[in-house]
C-alpha positions as CSV (number, residue, x, y, z in Angstrom):
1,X,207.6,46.0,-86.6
2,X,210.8,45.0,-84.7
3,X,212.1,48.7,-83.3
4,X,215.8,47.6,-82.5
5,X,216.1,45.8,-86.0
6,X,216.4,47.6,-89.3
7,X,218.1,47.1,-92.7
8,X,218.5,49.2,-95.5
9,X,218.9,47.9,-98.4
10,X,220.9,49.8,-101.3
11,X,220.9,48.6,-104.9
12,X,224.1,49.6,-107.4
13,X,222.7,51.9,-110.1
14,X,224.6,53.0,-113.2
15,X,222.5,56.4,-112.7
16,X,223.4,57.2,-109.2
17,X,225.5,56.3,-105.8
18,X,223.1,58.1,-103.6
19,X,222.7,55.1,-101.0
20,X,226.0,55.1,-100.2
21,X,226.5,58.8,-99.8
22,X,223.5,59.0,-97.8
23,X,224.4,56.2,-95.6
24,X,228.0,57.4,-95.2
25,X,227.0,60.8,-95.0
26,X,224.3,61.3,-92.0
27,X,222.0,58.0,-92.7
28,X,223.7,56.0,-90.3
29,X,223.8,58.8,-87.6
30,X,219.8,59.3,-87.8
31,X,219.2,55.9,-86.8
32,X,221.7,55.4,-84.1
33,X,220.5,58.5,-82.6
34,X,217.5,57.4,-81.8
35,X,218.9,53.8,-81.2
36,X,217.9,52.0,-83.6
37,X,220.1,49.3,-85.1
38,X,220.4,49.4,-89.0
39,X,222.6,47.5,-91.1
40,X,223.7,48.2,-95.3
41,X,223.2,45.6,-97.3
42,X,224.5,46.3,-101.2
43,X,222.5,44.9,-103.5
44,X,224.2,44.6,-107.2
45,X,224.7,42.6,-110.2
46,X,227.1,40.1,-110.5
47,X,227.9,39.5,-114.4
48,X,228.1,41.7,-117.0
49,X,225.2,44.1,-118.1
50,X,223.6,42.7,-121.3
51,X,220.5,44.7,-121.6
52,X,218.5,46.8,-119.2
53,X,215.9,43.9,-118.5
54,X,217.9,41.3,-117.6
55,X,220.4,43.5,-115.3
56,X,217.5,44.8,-113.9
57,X,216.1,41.3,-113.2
58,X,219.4,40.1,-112.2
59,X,219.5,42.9,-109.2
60,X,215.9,42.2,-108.5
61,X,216.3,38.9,-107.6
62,X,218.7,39.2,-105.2
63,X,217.0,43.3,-103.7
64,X,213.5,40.7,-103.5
65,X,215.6,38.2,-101.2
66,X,216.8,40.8,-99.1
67,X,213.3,42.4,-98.6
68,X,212.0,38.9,-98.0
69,X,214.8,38.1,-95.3
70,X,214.3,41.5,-93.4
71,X,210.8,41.3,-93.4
72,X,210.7,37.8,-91.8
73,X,212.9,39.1,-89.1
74,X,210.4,41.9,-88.6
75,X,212.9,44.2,-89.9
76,X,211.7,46.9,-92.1
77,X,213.9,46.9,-95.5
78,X,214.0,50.8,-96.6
79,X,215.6,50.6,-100.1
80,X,217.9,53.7,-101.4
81,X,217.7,52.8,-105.3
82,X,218.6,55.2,-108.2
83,X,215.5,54.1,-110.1
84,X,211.9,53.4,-109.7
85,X,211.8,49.6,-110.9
86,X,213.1,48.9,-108.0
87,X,209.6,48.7,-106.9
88,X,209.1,45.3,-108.2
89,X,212.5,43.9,-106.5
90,X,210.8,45.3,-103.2
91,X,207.7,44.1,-103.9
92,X,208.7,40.8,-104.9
93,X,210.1,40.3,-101.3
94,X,206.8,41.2,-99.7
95,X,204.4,38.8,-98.7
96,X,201.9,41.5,-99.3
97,X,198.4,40.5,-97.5
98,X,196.6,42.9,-98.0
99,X,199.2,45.4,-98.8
100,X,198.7,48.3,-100.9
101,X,201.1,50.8,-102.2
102,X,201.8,54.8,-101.8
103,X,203.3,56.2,-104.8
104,X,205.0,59.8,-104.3
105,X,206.4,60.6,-108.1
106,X,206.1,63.2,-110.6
107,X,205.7,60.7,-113.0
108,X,203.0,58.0,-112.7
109,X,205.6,55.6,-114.7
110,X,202.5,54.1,-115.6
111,X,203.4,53.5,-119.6
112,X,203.1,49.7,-121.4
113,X,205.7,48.5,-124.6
114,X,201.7,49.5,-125.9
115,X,202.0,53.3,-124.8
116,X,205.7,53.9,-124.2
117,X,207.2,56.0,-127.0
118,X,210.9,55.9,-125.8
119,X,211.0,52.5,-124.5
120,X,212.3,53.8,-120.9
121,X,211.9,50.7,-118.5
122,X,211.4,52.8,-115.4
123,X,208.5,54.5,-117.0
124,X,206.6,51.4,-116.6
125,X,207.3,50.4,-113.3
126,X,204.0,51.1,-111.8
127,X,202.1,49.4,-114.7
128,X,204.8,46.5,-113.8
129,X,203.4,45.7,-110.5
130,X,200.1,46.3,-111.2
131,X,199.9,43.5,-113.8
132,X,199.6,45.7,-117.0
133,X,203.3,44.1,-118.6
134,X,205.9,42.1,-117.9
135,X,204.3,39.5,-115.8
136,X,206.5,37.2,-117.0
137,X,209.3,38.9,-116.3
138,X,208.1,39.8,-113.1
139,X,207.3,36.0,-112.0
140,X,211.5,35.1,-112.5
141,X,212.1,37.9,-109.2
142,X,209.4,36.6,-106.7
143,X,206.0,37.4,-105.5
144,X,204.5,38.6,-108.7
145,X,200.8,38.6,-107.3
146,X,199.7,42.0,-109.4
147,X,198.9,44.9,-106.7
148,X,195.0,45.6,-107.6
149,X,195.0,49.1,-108.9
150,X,192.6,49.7,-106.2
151,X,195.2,49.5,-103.6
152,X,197.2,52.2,-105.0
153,X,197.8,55.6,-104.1
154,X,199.0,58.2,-106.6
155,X,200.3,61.4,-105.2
156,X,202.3,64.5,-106.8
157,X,201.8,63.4,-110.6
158,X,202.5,66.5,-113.1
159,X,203.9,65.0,-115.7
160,X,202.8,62.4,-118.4
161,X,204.5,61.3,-121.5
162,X,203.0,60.5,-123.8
163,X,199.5,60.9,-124.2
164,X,198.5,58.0,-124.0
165,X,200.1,57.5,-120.3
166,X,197.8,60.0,-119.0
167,X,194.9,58.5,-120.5
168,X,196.2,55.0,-118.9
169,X,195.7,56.6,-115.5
170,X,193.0,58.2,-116.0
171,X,191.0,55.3,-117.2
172,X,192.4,53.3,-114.1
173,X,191.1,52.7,-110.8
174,X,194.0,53.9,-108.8
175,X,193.4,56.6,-106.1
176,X,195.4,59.4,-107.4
177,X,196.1,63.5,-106.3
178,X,197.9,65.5,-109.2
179,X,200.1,68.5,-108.3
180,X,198.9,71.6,-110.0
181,X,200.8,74.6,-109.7
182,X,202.6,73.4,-106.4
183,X,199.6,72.4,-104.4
184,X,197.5,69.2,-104.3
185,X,194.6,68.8,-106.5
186,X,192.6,67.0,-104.3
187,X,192.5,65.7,-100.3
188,X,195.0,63.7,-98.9
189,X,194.3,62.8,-95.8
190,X,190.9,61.8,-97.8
191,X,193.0,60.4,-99.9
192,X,195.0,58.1,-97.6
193,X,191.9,57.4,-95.8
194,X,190.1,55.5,-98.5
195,X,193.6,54.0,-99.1
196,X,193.2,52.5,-95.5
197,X,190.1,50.9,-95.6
198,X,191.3,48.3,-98.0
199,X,194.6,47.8,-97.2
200,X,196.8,47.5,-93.7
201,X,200.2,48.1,-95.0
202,X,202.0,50.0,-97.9
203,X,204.7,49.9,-99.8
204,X,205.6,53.6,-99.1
205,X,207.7,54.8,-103.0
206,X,209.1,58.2,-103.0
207,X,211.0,59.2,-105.9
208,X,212.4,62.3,-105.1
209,X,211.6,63.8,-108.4
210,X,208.2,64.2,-106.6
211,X,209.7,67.2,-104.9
212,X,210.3,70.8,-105.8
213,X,213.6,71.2,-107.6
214,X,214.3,74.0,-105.5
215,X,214.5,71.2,-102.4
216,X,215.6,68.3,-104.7
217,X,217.6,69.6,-108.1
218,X,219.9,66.1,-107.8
219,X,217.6,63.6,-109.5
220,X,218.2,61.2,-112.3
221,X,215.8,62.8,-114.3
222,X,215.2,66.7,-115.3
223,X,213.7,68.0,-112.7
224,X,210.1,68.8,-112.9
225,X,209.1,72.4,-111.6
226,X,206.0,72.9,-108.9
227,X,206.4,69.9,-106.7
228,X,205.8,69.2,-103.3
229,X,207.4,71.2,-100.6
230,X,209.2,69.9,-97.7
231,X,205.9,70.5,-95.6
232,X,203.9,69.0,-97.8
233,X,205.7,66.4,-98.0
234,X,205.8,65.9,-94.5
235,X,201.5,66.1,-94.2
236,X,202.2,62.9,-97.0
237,X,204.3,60.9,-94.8
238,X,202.1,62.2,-91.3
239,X,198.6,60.6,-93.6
240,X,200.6,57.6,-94.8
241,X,202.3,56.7,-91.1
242,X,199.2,57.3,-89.1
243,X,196.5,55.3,-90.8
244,X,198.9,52.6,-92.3
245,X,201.6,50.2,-91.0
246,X,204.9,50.3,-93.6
247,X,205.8,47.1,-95.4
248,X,209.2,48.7,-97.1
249,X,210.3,51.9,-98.2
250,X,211.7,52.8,-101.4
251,X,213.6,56.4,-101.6
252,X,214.7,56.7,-105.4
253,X,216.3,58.8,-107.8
254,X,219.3,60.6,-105.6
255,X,221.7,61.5,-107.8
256,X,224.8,63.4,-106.4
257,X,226.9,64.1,-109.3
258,X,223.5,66.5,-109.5
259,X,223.4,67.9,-106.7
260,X,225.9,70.7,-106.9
261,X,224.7,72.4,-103.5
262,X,223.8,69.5,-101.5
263,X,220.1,70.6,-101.3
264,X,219.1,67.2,-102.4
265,X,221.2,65.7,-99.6
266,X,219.9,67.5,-97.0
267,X,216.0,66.6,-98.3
268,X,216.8,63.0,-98.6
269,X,218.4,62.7,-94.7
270,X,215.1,64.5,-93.7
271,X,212.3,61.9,-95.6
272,X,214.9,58.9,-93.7
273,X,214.7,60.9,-90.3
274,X,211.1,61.2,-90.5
275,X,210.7,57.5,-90.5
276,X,213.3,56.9,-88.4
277,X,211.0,58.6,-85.8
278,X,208.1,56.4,-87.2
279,X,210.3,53.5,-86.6
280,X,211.1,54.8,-83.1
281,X,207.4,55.2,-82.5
282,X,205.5,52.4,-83.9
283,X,204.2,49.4,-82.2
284,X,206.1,46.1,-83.2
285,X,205.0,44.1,-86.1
């Protein structure tokens, strides 16, 4: 990692403007405060929105040449993105040996066209990049080598829809810790652990919907109730950041027509300061 040299990257979303707000309002500070450079790149699409996959595919394209640019440089590309397909943009950018990925979401978007009964493209976002759909699709943004389920971490899930989704992940090989009444259902330093004897770097996804709603009410989607808490949040990132080196970053979902109070705000500038302060701290790449 190249301390000194990092980029954020911040796709255009119909569903949100959080990047820019959180940029403008605090993002910029953290960084230069602990003196590290960081420039905005705006990632958007250029024609006219046809259809959900092909705008999606459109911004992809160009999120996966950023991530690819930045990460040549050494840079690390932390990507403020109003929804979670974003994943394979960012992952198309990566190189990815023997990268694995970290997925903090109340939602596994795990769903196929098979399972999915409304159709909603985020929702299969995860199955996306590990090789369950789309694969075509996937091929036209960039490195579309399928991440083995294996190399995945699943942390905060509560909520499945339908059915058949939680069956999905349940029948997978993914390493995974539900939230159950707002408190993990399983180890995650344990967790990570396993996580980092097969892999050396992670894609690190947090979609803030992961979160209580108390902490982060302004989300895309309704909030679901009994997620992590700030602290436990912070025990994720501390596992995640002490056994594993960060490929890219993805903080999704910040929506601040939502956020009335500013709680969500305030949560989001804390996840970037936390790895700011990994940035600050971590051996070069």
């Amino acid at each position: 990692m190249n301390v000194g040299r990092h980029r954020r990257l911040t796709p255009a979303r119909w569903a949100s403007e959080g990047g820019r707000r959180l940029f403008d309002g605090g993002g910029r500070e953290l960084f230069a405060r602990r003196a590290i450079a960081c420039r905005d790149v705006r990632i958007a699409r250029r024609a006219p929105f046809a259809d959900t996959v092909s705008a999606c595919l459109a911004v992809h394209r160009e999120l996966a040449a950023a991530v690819a640019t930045a990460a040549a440089a050494g840079e690390l590309p932390i990507v403020i993105a109003g929804s979670c397909d974003a994943a394979a943009g960012v992952l198309g950018g990566l190189t990815r040996e023997r990268c694995g990925v970290v997925w903090v979401d109340a939602h596994a978007d795990f769903n196929t066209p098979a399972s999915t009964v409304s159709g909603f493209f985020p929702g299969m976002a995860l199955a996306i990049v590990t090789g369950d759909c789309y694969a075509s699709w996937w091929a036209q943004i960039g490195n579309a080598a399928p991440v083995p389920q294996t190399h995945v971490a699943l942390l905060g899930i509560r909520d499945f829809s339908p059915a058949a989704e939680r069956e999905r992940v349940e029948r997978s090989r993914m390493l995974r810790v539900a939230w159950v009444d707002g408190q993990p259902d399983g180890d995650i330093e344990v967790t990570v652990a396993t996580l980092a004897d097969r892999v050396v770097q992670v894609y690190l996804h947090i979609d803030l919907d992961a979160l209580d709603p108390s902490i982060a009410p302004g989300i895309v989607d309704a909030p679901v109730p009994q997620g992590l808490s700030l602290e436990q949040l912070d025990d994720v990132l501390d596992a995640v950041t002490g056994r594993l080196a960060l490929g890219a970053v993805a903080l999704t979902t910040y929506t601040p027509s939502r956020d009335l109070a500013g709680a969500t705000h305030a949560t989001a500038l804390h996840v970037l300061g936390r790895i700011a302060d990994h940035c600050a701290t971590a051996p070069h790449r």
